[in-house]
VEXSEZA-550839 format. One record per residue (C-alpha): residue in three letters; x, y, z; chain; residue number from 0. Coordinates in pm, 1 decimal. Example, Ala and Ser with C-alpha at 12.3 -4.5 7.8 and 13.67 -1.06 7.14 Angstrom:
<pts>
{pt "ALA", {1230.0, -450.0, 780.0}, "A", 0};
{pt "SER", {1367.0, -106.0, 714.0}, "A", 1};
</pts>
This chain:
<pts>
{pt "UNK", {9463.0, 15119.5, 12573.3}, "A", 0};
{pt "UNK", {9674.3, 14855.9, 12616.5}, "A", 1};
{pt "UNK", {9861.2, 14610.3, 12453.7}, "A", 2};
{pt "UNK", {9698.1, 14276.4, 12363.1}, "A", 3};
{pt "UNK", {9873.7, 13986.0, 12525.5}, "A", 4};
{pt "UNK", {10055.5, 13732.5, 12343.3}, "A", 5};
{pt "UNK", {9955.1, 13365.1, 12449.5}, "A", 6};
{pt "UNK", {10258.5, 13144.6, 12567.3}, "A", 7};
{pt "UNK", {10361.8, 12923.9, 12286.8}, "A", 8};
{pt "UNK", {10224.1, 12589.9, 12317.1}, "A", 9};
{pt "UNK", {9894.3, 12666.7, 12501.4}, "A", 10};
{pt "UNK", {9655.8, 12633.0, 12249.4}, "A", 11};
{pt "UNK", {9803.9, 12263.7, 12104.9}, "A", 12};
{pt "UNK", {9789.3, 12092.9, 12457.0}, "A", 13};
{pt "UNK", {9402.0, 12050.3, 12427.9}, "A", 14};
{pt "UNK", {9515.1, 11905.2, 12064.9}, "A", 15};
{pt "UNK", {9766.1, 11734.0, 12139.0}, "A", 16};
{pt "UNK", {9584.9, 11577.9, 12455.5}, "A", 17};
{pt "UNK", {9321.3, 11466.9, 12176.3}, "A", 18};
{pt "UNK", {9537.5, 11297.0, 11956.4}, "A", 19};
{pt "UNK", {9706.0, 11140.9, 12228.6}, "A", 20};
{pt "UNK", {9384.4, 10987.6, 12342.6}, "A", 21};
{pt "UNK", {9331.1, 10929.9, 12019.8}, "A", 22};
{pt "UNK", {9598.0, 10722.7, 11938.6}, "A", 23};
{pt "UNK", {9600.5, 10562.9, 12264.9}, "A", 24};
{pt "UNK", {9241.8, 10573.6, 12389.9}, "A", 25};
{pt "UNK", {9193.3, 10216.8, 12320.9}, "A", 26};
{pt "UNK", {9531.6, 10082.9, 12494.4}, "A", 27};
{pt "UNK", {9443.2, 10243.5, 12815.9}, "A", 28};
{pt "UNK", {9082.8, 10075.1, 12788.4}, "A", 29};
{pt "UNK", {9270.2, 9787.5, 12798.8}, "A", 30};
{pt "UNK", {9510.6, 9853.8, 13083.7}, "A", 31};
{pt "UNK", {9192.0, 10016.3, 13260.0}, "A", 32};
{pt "UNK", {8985.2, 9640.3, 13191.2}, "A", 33};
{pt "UNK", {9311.2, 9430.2, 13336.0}, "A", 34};
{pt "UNK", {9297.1, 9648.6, 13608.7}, "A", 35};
{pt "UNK", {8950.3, 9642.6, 13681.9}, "A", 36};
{pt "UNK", {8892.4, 9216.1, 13632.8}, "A", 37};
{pt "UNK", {9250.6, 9243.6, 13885.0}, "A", 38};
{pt "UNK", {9056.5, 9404.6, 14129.7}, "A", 39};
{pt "UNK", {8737.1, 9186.8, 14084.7}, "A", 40};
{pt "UNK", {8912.2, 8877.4, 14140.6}, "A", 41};
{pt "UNK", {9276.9, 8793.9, 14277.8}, "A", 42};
{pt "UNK", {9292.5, 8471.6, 14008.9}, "A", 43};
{pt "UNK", {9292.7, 8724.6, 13699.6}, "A", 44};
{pt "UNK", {9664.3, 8828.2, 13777.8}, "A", 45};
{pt "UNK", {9817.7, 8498.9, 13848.7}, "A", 46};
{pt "UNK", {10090.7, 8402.3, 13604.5}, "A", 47};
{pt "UNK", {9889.6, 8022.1, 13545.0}, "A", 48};
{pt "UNK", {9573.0, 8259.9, 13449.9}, "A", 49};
{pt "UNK", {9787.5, 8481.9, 13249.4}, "A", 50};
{pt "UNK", {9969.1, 8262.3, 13016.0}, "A", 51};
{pt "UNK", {9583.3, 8056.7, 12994.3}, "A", 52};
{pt "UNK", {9450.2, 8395.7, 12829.9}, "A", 53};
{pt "UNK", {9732.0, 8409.8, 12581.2}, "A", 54};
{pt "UNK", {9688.1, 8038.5, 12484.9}, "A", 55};
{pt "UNK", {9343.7, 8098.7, 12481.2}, "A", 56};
{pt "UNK", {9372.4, 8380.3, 12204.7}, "A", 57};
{pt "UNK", {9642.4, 8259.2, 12003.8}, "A", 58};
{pt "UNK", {9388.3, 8116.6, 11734.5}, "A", 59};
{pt "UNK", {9195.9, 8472.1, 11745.9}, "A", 60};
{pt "UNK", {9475.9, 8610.2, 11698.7}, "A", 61};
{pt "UNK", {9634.8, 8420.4, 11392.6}, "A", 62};
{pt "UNK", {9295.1, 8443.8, 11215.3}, "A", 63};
{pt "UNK", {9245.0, 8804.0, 11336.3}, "A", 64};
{pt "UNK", {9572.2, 8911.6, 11136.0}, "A", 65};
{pt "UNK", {9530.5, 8739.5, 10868.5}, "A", 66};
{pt "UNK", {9161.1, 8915.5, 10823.5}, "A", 67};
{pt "UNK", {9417.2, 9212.9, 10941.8}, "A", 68};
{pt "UNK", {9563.3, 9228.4, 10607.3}, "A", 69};
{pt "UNK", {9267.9, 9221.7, 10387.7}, "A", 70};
{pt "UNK", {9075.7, 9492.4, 10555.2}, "A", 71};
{pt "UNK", {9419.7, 9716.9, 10543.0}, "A", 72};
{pt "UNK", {9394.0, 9655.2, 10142.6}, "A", 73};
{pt "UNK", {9019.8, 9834.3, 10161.4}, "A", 74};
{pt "UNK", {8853.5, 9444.5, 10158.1}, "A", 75};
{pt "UNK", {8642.8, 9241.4, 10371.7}, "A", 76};
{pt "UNK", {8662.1, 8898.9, 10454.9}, "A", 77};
{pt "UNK", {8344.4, 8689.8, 10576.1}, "A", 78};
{pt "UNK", {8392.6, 8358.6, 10527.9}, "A", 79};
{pt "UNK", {8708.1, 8299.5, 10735.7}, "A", 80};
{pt "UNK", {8464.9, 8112.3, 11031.0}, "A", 81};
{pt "UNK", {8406.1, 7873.7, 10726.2}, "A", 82};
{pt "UNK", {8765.3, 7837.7, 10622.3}, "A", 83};
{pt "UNK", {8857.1, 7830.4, 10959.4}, "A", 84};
{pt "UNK", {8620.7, 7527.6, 11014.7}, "A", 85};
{pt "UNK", {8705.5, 7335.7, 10690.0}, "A", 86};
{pt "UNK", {9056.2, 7347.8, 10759.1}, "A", 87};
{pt "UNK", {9004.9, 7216.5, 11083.6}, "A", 88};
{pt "UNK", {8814.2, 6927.0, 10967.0}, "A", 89};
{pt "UNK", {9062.3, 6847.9, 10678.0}, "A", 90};
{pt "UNK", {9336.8, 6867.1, 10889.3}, "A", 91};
{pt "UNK", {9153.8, 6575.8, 11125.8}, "A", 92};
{pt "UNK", {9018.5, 6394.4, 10801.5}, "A", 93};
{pt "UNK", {9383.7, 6363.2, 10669.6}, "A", 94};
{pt "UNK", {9500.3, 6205.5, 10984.7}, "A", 95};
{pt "UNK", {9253.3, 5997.8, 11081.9}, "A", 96};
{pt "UNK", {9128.1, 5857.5, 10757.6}, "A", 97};
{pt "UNK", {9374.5, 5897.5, 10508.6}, "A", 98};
{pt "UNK", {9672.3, 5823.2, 10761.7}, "A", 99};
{pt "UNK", {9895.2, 6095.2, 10617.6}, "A", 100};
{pt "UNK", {10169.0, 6261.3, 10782.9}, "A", 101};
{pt "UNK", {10115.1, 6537.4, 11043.8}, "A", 102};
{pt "UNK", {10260.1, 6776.6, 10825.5}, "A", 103};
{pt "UNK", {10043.0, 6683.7, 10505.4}, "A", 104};
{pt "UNK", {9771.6, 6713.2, 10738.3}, "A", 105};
{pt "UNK", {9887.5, 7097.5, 10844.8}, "A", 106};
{pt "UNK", {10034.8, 7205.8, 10462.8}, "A", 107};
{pt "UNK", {9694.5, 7068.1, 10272.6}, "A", 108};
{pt "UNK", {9449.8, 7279.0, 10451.4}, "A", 109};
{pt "UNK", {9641.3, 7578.5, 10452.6}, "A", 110};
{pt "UNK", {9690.1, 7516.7, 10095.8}, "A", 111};
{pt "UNK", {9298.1, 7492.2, 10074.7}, "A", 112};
{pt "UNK", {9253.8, 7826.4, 10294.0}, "A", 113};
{pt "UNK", {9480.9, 8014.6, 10046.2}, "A", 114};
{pt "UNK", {9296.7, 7934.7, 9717.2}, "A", 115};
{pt "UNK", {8954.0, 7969.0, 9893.8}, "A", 116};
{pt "UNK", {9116.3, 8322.5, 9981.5}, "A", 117};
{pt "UNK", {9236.4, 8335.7, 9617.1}, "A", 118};
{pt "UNK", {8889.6, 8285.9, 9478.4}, "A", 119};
{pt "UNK", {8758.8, 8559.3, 9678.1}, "A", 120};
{pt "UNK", {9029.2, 8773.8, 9542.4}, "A", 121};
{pt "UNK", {8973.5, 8703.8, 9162.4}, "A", 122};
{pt "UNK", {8604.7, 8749.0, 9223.0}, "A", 123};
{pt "UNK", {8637.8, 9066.9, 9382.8}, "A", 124};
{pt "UNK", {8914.2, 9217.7, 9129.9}, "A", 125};
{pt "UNK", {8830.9, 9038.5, 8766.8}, "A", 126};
{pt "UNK", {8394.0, 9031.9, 8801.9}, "A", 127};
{pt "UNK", {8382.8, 9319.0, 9044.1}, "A", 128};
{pt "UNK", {8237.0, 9165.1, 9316.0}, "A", 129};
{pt "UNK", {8221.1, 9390.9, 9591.7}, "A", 130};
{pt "UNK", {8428.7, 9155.2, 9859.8}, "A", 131};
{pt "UNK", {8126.9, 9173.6, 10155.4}, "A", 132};
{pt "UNK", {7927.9, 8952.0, 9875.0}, "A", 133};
{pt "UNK", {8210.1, 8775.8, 9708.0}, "A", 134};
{pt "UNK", {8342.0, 8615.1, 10063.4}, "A", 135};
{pt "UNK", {7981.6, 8592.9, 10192.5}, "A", 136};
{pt "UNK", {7911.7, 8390.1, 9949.9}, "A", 137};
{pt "UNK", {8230.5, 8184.9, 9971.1}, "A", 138};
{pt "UNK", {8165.2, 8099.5, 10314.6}, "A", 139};
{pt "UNK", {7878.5, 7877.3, 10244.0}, "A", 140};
{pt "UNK", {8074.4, 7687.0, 9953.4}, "A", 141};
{pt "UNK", {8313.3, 7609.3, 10262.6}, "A", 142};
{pt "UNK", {8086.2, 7500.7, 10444.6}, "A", 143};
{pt "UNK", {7918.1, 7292.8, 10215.6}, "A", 144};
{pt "UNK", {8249.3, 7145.7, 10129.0}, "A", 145};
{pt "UNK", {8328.0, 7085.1, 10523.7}, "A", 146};
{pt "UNK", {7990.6, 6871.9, 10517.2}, "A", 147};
{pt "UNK", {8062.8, 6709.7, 10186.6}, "A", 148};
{pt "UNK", {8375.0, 6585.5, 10322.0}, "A", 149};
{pt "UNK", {8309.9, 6490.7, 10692.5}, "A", 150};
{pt "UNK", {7901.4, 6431.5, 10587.0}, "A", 151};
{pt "UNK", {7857.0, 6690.7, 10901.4}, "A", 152};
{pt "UNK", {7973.5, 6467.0, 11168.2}, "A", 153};
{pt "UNK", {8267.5, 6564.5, 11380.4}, "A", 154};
{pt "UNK", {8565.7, 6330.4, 11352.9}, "A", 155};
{pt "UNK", {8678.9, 6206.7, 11714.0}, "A", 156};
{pt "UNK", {9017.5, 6005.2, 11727.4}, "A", 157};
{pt "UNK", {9363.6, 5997.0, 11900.6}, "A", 158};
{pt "UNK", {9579.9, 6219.4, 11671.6}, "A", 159};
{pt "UNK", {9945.4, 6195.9, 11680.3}, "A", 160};
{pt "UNK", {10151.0, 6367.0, 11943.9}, "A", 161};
{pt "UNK", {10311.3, 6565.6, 11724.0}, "A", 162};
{pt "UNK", {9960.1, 6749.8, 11614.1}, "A", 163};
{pt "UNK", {9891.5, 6821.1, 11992.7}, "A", 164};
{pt "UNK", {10216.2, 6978.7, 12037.5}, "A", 165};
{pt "UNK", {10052.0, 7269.4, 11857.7}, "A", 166};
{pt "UNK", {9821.4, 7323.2, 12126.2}, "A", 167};
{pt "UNK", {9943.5, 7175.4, 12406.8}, "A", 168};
{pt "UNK", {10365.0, 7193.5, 12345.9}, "A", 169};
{pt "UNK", {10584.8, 7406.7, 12577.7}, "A", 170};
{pt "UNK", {10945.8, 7523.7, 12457.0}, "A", 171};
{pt "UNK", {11170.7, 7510.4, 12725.4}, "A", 172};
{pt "UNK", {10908.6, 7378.3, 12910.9}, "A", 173};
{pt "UNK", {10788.6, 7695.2, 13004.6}, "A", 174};
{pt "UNK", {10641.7, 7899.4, 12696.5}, "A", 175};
{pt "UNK", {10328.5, 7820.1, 12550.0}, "A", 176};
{pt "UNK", {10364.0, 7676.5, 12177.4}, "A", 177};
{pt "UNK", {10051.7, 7811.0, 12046.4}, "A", 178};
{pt "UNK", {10141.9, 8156.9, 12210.9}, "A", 179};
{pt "UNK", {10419.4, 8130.3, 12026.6}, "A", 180};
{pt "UNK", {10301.9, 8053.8, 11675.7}, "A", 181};
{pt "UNK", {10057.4, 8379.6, 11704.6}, "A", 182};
{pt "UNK", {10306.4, 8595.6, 11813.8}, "A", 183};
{pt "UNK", {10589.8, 8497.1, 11488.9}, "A", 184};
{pt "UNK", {10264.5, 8492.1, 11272.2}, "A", 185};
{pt "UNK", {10162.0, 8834.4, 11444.9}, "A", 186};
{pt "UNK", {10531.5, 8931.4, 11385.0}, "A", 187};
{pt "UNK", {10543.6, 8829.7, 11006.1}, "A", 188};
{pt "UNK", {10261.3, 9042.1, 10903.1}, "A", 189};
{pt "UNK", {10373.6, 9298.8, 11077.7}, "A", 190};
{pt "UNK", {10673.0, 9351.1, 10865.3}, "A", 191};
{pt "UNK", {10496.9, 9252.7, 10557.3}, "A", 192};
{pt "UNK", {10272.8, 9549.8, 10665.6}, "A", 193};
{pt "UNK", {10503.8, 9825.2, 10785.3}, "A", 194};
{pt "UNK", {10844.5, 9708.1, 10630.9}, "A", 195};
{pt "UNK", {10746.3, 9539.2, 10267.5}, "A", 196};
{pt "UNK", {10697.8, 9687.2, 9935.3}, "A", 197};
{pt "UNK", {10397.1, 9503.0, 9933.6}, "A", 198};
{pt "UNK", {10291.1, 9570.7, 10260.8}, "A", 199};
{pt "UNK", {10299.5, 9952.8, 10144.7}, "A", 200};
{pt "UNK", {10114.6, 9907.0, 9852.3}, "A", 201};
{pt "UNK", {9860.9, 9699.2, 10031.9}, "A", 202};
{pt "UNK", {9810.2, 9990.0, 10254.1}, "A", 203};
{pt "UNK", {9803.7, 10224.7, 9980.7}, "A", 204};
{pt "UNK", {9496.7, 10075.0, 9813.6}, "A", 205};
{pt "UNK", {9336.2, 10067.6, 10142.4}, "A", 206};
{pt "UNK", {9342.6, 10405.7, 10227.4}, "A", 207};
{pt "UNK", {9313.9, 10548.6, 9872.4}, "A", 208};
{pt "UNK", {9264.1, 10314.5, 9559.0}, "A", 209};
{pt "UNK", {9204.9, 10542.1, 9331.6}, "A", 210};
{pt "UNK", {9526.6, 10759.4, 9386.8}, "A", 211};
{pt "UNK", {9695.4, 10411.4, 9456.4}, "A", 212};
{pt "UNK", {9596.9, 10327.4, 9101.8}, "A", 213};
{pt "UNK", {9767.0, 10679.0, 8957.4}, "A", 214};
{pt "UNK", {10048.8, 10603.0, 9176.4}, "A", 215};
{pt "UNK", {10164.1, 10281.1, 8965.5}, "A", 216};
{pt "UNK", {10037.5, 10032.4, 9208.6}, "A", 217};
{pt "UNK", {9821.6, 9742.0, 9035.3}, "A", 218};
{pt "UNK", {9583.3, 9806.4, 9360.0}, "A", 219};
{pt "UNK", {9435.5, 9478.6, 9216.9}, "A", 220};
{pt "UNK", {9680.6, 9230.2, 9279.6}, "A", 221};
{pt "UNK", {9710.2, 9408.2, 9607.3}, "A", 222};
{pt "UNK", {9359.5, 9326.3, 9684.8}, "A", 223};
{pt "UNK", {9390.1, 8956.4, 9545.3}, "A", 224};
{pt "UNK", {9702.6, 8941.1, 9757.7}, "A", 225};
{pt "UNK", {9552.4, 9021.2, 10093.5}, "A", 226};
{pt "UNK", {9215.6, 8828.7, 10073.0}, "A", 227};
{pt "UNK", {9479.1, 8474.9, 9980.0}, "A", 228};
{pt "UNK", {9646.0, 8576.7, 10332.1}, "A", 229};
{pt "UNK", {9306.2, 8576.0, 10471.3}, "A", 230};
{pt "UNK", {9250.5, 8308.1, 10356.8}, "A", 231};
{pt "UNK", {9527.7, 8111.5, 10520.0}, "A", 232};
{pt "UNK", {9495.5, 8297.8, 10805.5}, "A", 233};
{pt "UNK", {9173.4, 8133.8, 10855.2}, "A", 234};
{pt "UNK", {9294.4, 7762.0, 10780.5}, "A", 235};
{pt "UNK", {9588.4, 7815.6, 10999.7}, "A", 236};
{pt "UNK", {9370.4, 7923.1, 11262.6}, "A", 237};
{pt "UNK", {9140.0, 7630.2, 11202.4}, "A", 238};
{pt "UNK", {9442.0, 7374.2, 11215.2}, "A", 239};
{pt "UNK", {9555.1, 7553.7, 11579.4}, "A", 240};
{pt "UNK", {9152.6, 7504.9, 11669.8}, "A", 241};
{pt "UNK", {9180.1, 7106.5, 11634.0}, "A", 242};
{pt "UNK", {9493.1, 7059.2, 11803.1}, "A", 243};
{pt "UNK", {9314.7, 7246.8, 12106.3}, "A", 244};
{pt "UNK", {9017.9, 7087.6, 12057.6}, "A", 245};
{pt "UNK", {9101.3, 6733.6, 11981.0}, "A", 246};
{pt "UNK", {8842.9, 6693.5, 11741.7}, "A", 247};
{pt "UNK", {8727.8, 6793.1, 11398.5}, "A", 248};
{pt "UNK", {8421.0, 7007.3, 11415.1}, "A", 249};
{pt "UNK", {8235.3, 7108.9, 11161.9}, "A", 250};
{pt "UNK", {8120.1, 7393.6, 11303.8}, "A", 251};
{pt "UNK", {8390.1, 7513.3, 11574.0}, "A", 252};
{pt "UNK", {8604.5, 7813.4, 11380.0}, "A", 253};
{pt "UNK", {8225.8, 7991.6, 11289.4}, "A", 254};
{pt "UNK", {8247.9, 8223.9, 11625.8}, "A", 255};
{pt "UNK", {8611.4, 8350.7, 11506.6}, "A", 256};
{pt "UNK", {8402.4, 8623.9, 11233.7}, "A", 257};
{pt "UNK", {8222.3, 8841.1, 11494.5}, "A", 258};
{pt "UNK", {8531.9, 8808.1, 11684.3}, "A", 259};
{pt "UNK", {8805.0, 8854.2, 11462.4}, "A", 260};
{pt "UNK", {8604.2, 9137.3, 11283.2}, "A", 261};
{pt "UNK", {8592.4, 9290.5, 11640.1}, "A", 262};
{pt "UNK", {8947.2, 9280.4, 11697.2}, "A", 263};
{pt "UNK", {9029.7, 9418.0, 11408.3}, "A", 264};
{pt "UNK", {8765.0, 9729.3, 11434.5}, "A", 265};
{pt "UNK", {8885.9, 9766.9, 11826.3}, "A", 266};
{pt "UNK", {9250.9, 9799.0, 11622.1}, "A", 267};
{pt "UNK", {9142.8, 10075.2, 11387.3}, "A", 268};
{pt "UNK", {9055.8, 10272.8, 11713.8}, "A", 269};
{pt "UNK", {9451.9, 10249.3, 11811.9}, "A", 270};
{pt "UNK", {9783.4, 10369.5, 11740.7}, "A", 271};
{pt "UNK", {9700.2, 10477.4, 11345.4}, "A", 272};
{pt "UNK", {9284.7, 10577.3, 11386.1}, "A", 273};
{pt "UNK", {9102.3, 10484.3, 11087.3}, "A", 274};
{pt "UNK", {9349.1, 10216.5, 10990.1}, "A", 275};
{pt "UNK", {9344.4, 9830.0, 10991.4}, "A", 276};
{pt "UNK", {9740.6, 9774.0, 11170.8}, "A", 277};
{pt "UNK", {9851.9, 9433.5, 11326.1}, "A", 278};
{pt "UNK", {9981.2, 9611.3, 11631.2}, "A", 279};
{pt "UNK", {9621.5, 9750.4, 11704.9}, "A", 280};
{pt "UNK", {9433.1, 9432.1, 11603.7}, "A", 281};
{pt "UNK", {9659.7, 9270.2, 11904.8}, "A", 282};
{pt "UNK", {9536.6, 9531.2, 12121.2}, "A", 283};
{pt "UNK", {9190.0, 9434.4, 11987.6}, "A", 284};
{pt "UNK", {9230.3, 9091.8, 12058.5}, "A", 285};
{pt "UNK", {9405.5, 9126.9, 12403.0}, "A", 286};
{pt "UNK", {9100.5, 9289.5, 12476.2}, "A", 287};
{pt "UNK", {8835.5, 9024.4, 12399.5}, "A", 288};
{pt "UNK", {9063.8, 8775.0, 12586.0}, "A", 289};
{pt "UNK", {9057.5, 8974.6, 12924.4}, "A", 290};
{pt "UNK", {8735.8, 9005.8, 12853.5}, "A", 291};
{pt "UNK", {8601.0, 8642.7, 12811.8}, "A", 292};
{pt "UNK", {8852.1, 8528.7, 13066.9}, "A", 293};
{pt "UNK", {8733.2, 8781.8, 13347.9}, "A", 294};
{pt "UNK", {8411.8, 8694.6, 13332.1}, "A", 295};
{pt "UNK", {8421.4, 8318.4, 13366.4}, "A", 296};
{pt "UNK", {8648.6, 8408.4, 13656.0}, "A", 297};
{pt "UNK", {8404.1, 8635.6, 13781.3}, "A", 298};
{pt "UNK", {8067.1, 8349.2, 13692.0}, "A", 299};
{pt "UNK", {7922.2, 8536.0, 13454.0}, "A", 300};
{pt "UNK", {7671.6, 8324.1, 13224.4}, "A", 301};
{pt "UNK", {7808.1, 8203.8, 12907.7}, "A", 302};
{pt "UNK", {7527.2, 8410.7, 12700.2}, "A", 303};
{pt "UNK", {7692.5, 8757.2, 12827.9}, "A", 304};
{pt "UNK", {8006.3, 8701.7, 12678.4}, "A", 305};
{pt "UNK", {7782.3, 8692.9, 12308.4}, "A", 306};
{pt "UNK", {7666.4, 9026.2, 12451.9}, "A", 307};
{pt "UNK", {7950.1, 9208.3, 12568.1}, "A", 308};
{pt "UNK", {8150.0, 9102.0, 12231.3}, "A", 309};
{pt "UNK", {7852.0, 9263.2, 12037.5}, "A", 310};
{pt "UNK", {7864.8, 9564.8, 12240.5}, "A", 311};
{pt "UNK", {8221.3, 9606.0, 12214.1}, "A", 312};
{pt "UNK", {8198.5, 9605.2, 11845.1}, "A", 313};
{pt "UNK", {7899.7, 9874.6, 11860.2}, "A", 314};
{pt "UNK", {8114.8, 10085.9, 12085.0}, "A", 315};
{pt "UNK", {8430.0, 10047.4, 11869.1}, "A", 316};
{pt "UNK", {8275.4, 10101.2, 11534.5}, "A", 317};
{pt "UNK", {8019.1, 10368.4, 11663.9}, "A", 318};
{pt "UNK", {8308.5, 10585.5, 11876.1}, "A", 319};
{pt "UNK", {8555.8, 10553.3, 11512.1}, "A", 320};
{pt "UNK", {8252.3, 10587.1, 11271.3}, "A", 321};
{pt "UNK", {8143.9, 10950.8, 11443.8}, "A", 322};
{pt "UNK", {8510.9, 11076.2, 11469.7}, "A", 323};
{pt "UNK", {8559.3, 11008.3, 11089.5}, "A", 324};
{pt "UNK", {8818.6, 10726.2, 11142.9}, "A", 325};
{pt "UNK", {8638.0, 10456.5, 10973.5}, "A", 326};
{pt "UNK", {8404.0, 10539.4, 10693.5}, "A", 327};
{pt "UNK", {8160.1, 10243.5, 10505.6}, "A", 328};
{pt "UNK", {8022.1, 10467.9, 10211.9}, "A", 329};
</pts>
């Protein structure tokens, strides 16, 4: 009889490891595989003018997308940050235009707003024990109802200073994209709070595990409070960046940022740390819808299709994380 055979070491982890890998990773090479395929669709997609338009394009997404980053890493949701988005935007125009304040009133004011909108949210969630999908739902409307109370639903057209535009339209060195550039230090800044912070840790903490958080030391509920605020003025900062692009308050214009910043952020929880909301993979996430949107405009696709494909995206993402365990609801 003769001796069994001794497997060589490794064998059986390279199907595991290949997993994990893909994993980790699965959702990065989507997106390398989608820039390559809208690069072979159409020669314009690679050009460095269509390039830098995709990350200009995004740079709102993406400031709103971390902010709503945050509070989903601290186990919350945040549904009203269309709304915030959208009142900020129309403050920010308002305080220009009819109360001739200074661009920078006109910027701090609305994030100020954004924050204790975001606050609210937080001390209804943590003192009455509102679960946060209600407490935000519900203080979307009161945004919205104070955007209409305010601009009485109309959308305020004017010449705003240069200095407001600069936001949207500004180059440093005459080369790099402003907006770009604010998403990227805001993307950078939450990063660290994240991955680097006290905070950040216990923020993370709560998110993954509240009640062990709790036993831990960490007052999970400030944590939670914490994150929906930087939602919060996520959202307005977003909303600002909107109306410099735009050139116009509108009542209504930061409402598409939910469905897409929730995407980007459930696309994220596919990457790098599975089952996790992590700036890094809500980038990815965004990256993602850009190419996306952009390639098919390039491409003539009707604007109704981009609705669908975003909606589909976000059925894939959850639906792939939800039956490998990643993301759970209940």
């Amino acid at each position: 009889m003769s001796a069994p055979t001794a497997a060589m070491p490794g064998t059986h982890d390279r199907p595991a490891r290949h997993t994990q890998f893909l994993s980790r990773y699965g959702t990065v090479l989507a997106a390398a595989l989608i820039f390559v395929g809208f690069a072979l669709a159409t020669g314009k997609f690679v050009s460095a003018t269509n390039i830098a338009n995709i990350l200009v394009q995004v740079s709102v997404l993406m400031v709103v997308s971390s902010g709503l980053t945050i509070a989903v890493a601290s186990g919350e949701f945040d549904l009203s940050v269309g709304e915030v988005a959208s009142l900020a935007g129309v403050l920010s125009a308002g305080l220009m235009v009819w109360a001739g304040l200074p661009v920078i009133i006109a910027i701090l004011a609305p994030m100020l707003v954004g924050l204790i909108i975001g606050t609210i949210s937080g001390l209804l969630v943590t003192r009455l024990r509102i679960p946060s999908l209600i407490a935000t739902l519900a203080m979307g409307p009161i945004a919205l109802g104070i955007n209409y109370a305010y601009d009485g639903g109309d959308s305020i057209y004017a010449a705003f200073p240069d200095t407001f535009y600069y936001i949207a339209t500004g180059r440093l060195f005459g080369v790099v994209p402003v907006p770009s550039v604010i998403a990227l230090v805001v993307v950078a800044v939450n990063y660290v709070l994240l991955n680097r912070s006290r905070l950040g840790r216990a923020i993370v903490a709560t998110g993954a595990n509240i009640q062990a958080a709790r036993l831990s030391g960490i007052r999970v509920n400030r944590c939670r409070l914490i994150a929906l605020a930087l939602s919060g003025l996520g959202a307005a900062m977003g909303g600002i960046m909107l109306t410099a692009r735009l050139g116009t308050g509108q009542p209504g214009a930061g409402e598409p940022y939910l469905l897409d910043s929730l995407t980007a952020v459930f696309l994220g929880m596919t990457a790098f740390k599975p089952g996790r909301a992590t700036v890094q993979g809500t980038l990815v996430g965004v990256v993602i819808i850009g190419m996306l949107d952009n390639g098919l405009n390039l491409l003539g696709a009707p604007f109704y299709l981009q609705n669908e494909v975003r909606g589909l995206v976000m059925i894939a993402a959850v639906s792939l994380a939800v039956l490998r365990g990643e993301i759970r609801f209940f």
